[in-house]
C-alpha positions as CSV (number, residue, x, y, z in Angstrom):
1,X,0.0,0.0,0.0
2,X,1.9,3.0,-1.1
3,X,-0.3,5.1,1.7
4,X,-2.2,4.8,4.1
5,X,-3.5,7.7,4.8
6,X,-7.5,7.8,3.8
7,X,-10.0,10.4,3.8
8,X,-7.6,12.8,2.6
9,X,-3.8,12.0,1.5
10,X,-1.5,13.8,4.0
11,X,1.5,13.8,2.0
12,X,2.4,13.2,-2.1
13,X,6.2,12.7,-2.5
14,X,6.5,13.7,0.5
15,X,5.1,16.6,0.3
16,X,2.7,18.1,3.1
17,X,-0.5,18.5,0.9
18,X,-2.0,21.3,2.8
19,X,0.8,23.5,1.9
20,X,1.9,25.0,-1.1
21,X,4.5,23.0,-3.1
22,X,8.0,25.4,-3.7
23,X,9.3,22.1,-5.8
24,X,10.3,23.3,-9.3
25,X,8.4,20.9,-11.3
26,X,7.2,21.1,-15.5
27,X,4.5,21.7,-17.0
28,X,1.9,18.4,-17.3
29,X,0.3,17.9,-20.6
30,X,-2.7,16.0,-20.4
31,X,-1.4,12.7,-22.0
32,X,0.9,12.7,-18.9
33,X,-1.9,13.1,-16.5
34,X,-3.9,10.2,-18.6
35,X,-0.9,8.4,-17.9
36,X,0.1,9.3,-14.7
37,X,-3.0,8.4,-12.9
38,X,-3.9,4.6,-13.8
39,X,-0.2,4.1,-12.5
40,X,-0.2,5.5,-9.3
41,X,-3.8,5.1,-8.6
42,X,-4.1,1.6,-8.9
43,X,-0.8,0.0,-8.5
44,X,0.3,-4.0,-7.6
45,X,0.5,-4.5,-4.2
46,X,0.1,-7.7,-2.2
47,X,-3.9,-8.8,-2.1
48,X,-3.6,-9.9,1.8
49,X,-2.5,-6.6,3.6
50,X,-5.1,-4.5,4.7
51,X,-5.1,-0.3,6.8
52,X,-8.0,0.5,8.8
53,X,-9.2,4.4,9.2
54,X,-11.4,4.8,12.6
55,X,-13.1,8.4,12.4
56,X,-14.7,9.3,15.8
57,X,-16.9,11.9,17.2
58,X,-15.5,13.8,20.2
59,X,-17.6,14.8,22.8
60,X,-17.2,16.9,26.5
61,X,-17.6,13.4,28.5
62,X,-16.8,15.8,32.1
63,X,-20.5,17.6,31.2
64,X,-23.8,16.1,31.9
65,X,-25.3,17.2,28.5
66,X,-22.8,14.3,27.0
67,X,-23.3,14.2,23.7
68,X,-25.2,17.3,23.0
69,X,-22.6,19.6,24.1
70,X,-19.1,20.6,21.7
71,X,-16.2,19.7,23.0
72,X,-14.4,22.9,23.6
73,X,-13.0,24.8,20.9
74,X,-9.6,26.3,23.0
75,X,-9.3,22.6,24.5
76,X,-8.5,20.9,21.2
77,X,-4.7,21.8,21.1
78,X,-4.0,20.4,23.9
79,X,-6.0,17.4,23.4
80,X,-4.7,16.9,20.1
81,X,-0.9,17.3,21.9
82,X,-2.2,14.6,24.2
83,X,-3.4,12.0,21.6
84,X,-0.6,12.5,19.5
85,X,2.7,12.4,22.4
86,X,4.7,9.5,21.4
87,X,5.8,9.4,24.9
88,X,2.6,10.1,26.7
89,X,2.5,6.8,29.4
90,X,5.0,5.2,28.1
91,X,3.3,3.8,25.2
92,X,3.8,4.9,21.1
93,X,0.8,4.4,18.8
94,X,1.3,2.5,15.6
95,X,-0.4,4.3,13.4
96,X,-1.1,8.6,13.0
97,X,-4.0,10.5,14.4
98,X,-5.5,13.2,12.7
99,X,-8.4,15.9,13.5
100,X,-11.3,16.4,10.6
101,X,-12.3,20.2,10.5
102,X,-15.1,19.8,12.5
103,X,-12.6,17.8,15.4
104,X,-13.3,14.6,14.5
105,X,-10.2,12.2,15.6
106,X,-9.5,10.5,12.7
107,X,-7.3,7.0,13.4
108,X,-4.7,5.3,11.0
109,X,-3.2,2.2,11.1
110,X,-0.4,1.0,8.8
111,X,-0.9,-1.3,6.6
112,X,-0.8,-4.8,8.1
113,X,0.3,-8.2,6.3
114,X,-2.8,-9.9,7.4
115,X,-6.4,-8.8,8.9
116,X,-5.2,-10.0,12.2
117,X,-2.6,-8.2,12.7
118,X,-4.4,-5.0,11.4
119,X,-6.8,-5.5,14.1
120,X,-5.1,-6.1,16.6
121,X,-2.5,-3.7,16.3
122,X,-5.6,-0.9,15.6
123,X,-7.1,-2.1,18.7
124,X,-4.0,-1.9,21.0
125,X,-4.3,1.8,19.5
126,X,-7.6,2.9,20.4
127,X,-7.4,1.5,23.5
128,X,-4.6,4.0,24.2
129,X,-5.9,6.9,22.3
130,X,-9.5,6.5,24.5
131,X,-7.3,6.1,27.7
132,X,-5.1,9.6,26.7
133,X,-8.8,11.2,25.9
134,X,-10.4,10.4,29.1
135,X,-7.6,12.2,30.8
136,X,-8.7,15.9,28.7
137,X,-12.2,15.2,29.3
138,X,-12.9,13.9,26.2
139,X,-14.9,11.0,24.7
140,X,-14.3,8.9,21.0
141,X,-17.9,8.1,19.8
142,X,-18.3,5.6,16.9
143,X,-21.7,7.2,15.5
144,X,-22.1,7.8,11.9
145,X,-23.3,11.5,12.2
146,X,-23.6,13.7,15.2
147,X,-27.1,12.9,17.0
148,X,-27.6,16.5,18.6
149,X,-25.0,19.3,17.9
150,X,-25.0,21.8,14.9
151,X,-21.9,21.8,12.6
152,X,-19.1,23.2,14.0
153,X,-15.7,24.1,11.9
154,X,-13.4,24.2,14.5
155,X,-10.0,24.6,12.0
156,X,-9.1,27.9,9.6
157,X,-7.0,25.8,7.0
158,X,-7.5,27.2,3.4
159,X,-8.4,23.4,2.5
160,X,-11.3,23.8,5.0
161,X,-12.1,26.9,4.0
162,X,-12.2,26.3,0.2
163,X,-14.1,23.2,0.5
164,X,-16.7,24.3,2.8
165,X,-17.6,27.5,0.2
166,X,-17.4,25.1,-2.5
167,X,-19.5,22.5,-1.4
168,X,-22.3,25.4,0.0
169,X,-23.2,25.6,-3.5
170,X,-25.5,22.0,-2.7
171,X,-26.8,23.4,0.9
172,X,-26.1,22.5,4.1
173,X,-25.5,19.0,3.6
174,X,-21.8,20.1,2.5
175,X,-20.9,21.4,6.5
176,X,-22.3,19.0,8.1
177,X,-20.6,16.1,6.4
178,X,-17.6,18.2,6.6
179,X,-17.8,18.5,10.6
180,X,-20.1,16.1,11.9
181,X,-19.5,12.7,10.4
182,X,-17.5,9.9,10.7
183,X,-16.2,6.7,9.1
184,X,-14.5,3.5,9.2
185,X,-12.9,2.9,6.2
186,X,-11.0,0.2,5.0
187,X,-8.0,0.1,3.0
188,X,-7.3,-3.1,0.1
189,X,-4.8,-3.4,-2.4
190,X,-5.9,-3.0,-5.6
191,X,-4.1,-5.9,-7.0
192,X,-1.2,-7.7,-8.2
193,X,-0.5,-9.4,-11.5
194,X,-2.4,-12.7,-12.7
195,X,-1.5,-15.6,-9.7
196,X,0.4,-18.7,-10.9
197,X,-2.4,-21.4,-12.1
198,X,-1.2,-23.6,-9.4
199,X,-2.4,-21.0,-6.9
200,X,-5.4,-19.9,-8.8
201,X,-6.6,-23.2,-8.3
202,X,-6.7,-23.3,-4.1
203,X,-9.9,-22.9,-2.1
204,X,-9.3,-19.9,-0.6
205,X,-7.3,-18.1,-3.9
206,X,-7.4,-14.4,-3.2
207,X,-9.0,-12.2,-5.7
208,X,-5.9,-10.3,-7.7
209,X,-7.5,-8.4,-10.6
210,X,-7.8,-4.8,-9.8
211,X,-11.2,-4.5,-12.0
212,X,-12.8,-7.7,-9.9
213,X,-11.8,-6.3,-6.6
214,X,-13.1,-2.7,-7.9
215,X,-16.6,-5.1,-9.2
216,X,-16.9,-6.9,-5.7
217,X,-16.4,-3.8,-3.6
218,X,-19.0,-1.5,-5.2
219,X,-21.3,-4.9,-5.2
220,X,-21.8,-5.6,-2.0
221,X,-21.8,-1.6,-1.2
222,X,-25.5,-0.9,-0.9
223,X,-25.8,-4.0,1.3
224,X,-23.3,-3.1,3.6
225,X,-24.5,0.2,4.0
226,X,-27.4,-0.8,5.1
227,X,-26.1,-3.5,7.4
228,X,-23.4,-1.0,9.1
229,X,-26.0,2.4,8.8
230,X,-25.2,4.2,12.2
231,X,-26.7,7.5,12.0
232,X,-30.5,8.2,12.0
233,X,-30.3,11.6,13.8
234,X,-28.4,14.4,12.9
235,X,-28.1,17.9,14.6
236,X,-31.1,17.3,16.7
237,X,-33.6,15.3,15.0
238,X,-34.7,12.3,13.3
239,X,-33.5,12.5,9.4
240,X,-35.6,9.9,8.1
241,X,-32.3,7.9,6.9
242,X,-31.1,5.3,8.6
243,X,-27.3,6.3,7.4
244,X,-27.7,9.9,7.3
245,X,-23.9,10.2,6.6
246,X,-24.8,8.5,2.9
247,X,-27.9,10.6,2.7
248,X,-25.6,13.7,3.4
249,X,-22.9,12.8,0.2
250,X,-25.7,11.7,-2.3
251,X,-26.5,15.5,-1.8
252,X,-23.3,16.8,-3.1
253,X,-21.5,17.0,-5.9
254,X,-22.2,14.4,-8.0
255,X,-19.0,15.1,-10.4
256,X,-17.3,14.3,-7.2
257,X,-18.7,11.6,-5.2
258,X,-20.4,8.5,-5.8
259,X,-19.1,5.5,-7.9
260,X,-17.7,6.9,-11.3
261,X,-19.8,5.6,-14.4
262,X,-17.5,3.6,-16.8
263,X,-18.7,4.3,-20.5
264,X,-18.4,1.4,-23.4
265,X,-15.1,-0.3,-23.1
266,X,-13.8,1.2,-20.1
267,X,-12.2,-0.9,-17.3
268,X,-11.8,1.2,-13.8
269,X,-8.8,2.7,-14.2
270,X,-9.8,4.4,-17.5
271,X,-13.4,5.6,-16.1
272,X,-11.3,6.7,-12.7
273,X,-9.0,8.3,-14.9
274,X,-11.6,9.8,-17.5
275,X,-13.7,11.3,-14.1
276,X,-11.1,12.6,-12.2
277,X,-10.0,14.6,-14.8
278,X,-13.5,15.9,-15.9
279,X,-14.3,17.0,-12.2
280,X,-14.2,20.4,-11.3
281,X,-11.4,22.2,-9.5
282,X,-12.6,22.5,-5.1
283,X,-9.9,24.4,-4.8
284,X,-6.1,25.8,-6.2
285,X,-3.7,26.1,-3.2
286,X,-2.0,29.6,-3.3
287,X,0.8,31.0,-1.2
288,X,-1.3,33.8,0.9
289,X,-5.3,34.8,0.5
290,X,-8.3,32.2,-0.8
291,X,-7.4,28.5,-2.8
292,X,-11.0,29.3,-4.2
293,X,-11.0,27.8,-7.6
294,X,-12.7,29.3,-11.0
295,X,-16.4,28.0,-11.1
296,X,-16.7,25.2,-13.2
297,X,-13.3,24.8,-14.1
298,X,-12.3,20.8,-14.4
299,X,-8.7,19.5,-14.4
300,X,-8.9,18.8,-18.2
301,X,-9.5,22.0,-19.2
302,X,-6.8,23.9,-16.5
303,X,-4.4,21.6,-17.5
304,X,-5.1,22.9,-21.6
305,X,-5.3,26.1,-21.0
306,X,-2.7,26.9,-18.2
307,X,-2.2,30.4,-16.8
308,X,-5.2,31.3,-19.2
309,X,-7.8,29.7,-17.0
310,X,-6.3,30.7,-13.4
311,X,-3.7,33.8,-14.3
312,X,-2.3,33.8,-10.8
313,X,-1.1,30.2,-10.9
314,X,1.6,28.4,-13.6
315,X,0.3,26.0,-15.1
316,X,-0.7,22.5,-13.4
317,X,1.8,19.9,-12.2
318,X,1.7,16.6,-11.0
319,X,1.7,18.0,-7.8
320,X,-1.4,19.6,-8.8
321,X,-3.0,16.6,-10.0
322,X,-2.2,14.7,-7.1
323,X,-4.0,17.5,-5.1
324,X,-6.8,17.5,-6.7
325,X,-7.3,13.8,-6.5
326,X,-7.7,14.1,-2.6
327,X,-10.7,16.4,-3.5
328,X,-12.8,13.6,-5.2
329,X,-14.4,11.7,-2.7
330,X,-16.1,8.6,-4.4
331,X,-17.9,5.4,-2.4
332,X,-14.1,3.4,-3.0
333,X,-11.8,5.7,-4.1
334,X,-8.3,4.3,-5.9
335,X,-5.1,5.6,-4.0
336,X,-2.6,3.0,-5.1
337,X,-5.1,0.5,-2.8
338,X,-8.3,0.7,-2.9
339,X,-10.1,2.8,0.2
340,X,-13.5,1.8,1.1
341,X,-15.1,4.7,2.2
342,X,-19.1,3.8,2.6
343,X,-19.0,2.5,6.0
344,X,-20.9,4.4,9.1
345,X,-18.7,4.8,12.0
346,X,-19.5,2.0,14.3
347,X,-20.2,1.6,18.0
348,X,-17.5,0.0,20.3
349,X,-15.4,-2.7,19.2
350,X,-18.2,-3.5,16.3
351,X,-15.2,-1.7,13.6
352,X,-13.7,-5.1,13.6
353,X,-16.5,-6.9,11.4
354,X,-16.7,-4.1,8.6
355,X,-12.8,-4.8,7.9
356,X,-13.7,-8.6,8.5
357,X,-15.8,-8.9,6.1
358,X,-14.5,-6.6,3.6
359,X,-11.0,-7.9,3.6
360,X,-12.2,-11.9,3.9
361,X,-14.6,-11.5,0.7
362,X,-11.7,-10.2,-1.4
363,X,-9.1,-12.8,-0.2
364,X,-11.5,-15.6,-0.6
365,X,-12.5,-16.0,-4.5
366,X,-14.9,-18.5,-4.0
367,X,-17.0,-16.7,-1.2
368,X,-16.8,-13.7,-3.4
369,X,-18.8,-15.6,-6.1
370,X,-21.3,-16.6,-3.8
371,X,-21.4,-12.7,-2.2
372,X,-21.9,-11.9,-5.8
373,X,-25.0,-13.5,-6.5
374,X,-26.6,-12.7,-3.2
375,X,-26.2,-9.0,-4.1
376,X,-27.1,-9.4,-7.9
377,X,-30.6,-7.5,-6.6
378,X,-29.2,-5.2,-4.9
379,X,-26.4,-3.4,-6.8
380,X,-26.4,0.2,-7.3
381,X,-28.9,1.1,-4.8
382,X,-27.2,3.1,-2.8
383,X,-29.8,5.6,-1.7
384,X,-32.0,2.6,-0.9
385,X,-29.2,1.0,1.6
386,X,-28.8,4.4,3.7
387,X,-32.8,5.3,3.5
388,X,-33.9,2.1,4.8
389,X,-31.3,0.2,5.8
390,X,-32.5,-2.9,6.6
391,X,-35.8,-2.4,6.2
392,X,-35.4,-3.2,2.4
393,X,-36.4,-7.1,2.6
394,X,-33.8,-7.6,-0.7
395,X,-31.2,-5.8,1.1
396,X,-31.9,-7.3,4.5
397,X,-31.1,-11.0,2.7
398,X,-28.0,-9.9,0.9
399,X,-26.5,-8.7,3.9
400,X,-27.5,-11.3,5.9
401,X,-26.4,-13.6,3.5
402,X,-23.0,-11.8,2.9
403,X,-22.1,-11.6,6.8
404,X,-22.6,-15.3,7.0
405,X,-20.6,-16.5,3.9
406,X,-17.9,-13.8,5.6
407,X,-17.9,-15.4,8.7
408,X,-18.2,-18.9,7.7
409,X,-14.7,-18.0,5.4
410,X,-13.4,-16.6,8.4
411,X,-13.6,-20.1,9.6
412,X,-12.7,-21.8,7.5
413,X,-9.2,-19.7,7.3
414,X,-8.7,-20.5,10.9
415,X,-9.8,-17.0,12.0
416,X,-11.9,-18.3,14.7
417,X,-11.9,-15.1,17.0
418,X,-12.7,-12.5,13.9
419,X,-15.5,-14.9,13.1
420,X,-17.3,-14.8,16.2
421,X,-16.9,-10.9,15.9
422,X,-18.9,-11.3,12.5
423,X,-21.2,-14.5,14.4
424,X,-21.8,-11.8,16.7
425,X,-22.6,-8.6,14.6
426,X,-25.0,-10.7,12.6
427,X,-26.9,-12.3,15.9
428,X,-27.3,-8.9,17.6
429,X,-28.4,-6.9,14.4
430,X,-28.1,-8.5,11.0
431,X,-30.2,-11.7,11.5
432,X,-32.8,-9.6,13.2
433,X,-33.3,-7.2,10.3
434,X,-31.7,-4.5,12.4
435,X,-28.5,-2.1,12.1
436,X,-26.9,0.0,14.8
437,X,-29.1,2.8,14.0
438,X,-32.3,1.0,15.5
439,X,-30.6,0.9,18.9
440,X,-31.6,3.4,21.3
441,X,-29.4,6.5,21.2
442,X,-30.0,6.9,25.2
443,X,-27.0,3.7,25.1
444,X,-24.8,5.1,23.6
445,X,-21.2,5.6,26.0
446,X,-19.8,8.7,26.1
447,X,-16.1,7.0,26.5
448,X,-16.9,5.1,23.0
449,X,-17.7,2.0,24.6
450,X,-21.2,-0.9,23.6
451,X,-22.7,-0.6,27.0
452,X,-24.8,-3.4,25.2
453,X,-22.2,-5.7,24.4
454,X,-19.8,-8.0,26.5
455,X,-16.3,-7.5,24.3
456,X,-14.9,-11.2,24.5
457,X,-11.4,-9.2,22.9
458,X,-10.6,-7.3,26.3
459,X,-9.7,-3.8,26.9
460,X,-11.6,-2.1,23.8
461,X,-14.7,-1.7,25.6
């Protein structure tokens, strides 16, 4: 995995993205851009290893009003300081933390060789990070979407600002999926080259092509959703959606966000490459004063006309085009591995099954196919997933049916542990027709914890 760094890259080249590059770089024409992107977007990597992005809510656990007060906005230096000391008690996180602009703590492992070891070395990590915020007061809250309080900016960066003007152009949805939502994401390679026929030939084979990976990840999307929704209040009040987090991004952009639409002949890495280009500029970083970006201007057409489109800036660079690909924020987007990015933030230790199941299915070929044909029905519904959840009786069985064949692969892999996670996740919600978000909000644990759930894995909860 050549990052691991989801939501939005932190560096290219090692270059801090949120600053303006000084490097002396050339021109890029747009056959180098065509170019450029299928390589670095979907490159070989091993199919087993797997990065998991925890996004949490932070909340002022030392008030009674819990989750409908904001944490405080002068506190967050020091509790960022706090979360982020490599020395702090003694113990050194694994991975990075980040803060969202609306303070969500945002979570990174590396990538790990195997789904084990990603989980266990992410849960070692929250269980320190949750320690470190319960000494500033603070609580980590897997929800989806804030239940009660408005959205709140809480940063000045000129990414911030640029993106929140730019995405005001669809309403309000843009803020408050800007600063009051949160993720888990999971992060797959995209593939590797054709596997020896000798190895394509056992049981458990993983899946290698980058375009079947793409295929089963978007597949089992809607149902997923659905399974994993987390969020039917948002600032105060019922939404109507069960994932109000998906409701909020099927309101924005749509040359930005959703699943980009290959036309005739196109495998993913041309209809990636093809879209990104074709989307509009969010935003053109600039030494001093607004990154706000020419209405309507796409990539395509900055990088043909240069200085004539935005006279203040030389013309684009690969720099540039890197930059701009953190501004497109599809349901998987391709980063060099694939980032799944769909999935509600969930309570407790319930994270684990998401990643179980996501990163089973794709190393398990033959459980894919059946995962396939359970969501024949149910692909591209999207709306229908996060709406209802599951409600939908056709998404309600390919869930269902797709959290068992996970598990029973799980199993079968001698992964007994992660399968009981998934036995679990299914008898509490899945099997019942229910997802987190038909819980009642009165459980949920300030300190990030299942107050409904005995966590046979230890300390997480």
């Amino acid at each position: 995995m050549s990052e691991n760094k989801g939501g939005m890259m932190r560096t290219v080249h090692g270059l801090q993205i949120d600053t303006v590059s000084t490097a002396i770089e050339p021109p890029l024409s747009e056959a180098a851009a065509e170019a450029w992107i299928p390589r670095t977007c979907f490159k070989n990597g091993p199919p087993t290893r797997i990065g998991i992005e925890l996004e949490l809510l932070v909340v002022d656990s030392a008030t009674r009003s819990g989750l409908t007060a904001h944490y405080p906005r002068h506190r967050f230096p020091a509790l960022v300081s706090a979360l982020t000391d490599a020395d702090l008690d003694g113990d050194s996180l694994d991975g990075t933390v980040t803060v969202e602009p609306g303070g969500q703590v945002e979570l990174s492992s590396r990538p790990g060789s195997t789904l084990q070891h990603a989980v266990d070395t992410m849960r070692r990590d929250l269980t320190i990070l949750r320690r470190r915020a319960a000494r500033c007061g603070a609580g980590l809250v897997g929800l989806g979407a804030d239940p009660a309080r408005s959205p709140r900016r809480i940063t000045d960066n000129p990414r911030y600002v640029a993106m929140e003007r730019y995405l005001d152009a669809w309403g309000p949805a843009g803020r408050t999926m800007m600063c009051s939502t949160a993720s888990v994401q999971v992060n797959v390679e995209a593939g590797v080259a054709p596997p020896p026929t000798a190895e394509a030939a056992t049981a458990t084979a993983p899946i290698r092509d980058h375009a079947a990976r793409w295929e089963l990840l978007h597949a089992i999307g809607p149902a997923l959703v659905a399974a994993f929704a987390n969020s039917p209040r948002c600032a105060g009040r019922e939404t109507g959606w069960k994932s109000t987090r998906q409701g909020l991004w099927l309101q924005l952009d749509p040359a930005r966000t959703g699943v980009p639409r290959a036309e005739a002949g196109e495998g993913p890495a041309a209809a990636w490459t093809r879209w990104s280009l074709d989307a509009p500029l969010m935003m053109v970083r600039r030494p001093a004063g607004s990154w706000a970006a020419p209405a309507g201007l796409t990539f395509r057409t900055w990088l043909r006309l240069g200085s004539r489109a935005i006279p203040d800036r030389p013309p684009p660079t690969v720099d540039d085009l890197a930059y701009h690909l953190t501004t497109l924020f599809p349901q998987v987007r391709p980063k060099g591995y694939f980032e799944v990015r769909y999935i509600d933030a969930q309570p407790g230790h319930w994270w684990m099954v998401p990643s179980a199941v996501i990163s089973t299915l794709l190393n398990d070929a033959p459980a894919a196919e059946r995962v396939m044909d359970a969501c024949a029905a149910t692909i591209g519904r999207w709306r229908d997933g996060a709406r209802a959840g599951l409600g939908d009786p056709e998404l309600a069985r390919a869930a269902r049916q797709t959290l068992q064949i996970a598990a029973s692969s799980l199993e079968h892999a001698g992964r007994p542990r992660l399968a009981e996670q998934v036995h679990g996740y299914l008898e509490r919600w899945t099997d019942r027709g229910r997802c987190p978000a038909d819980d009642d909000p009165s459980k949920t644990d300030l300190n990030g914890t299942d107050q409904n759930s005995t966590d046979q894995w230890g300390e997480d909860t």
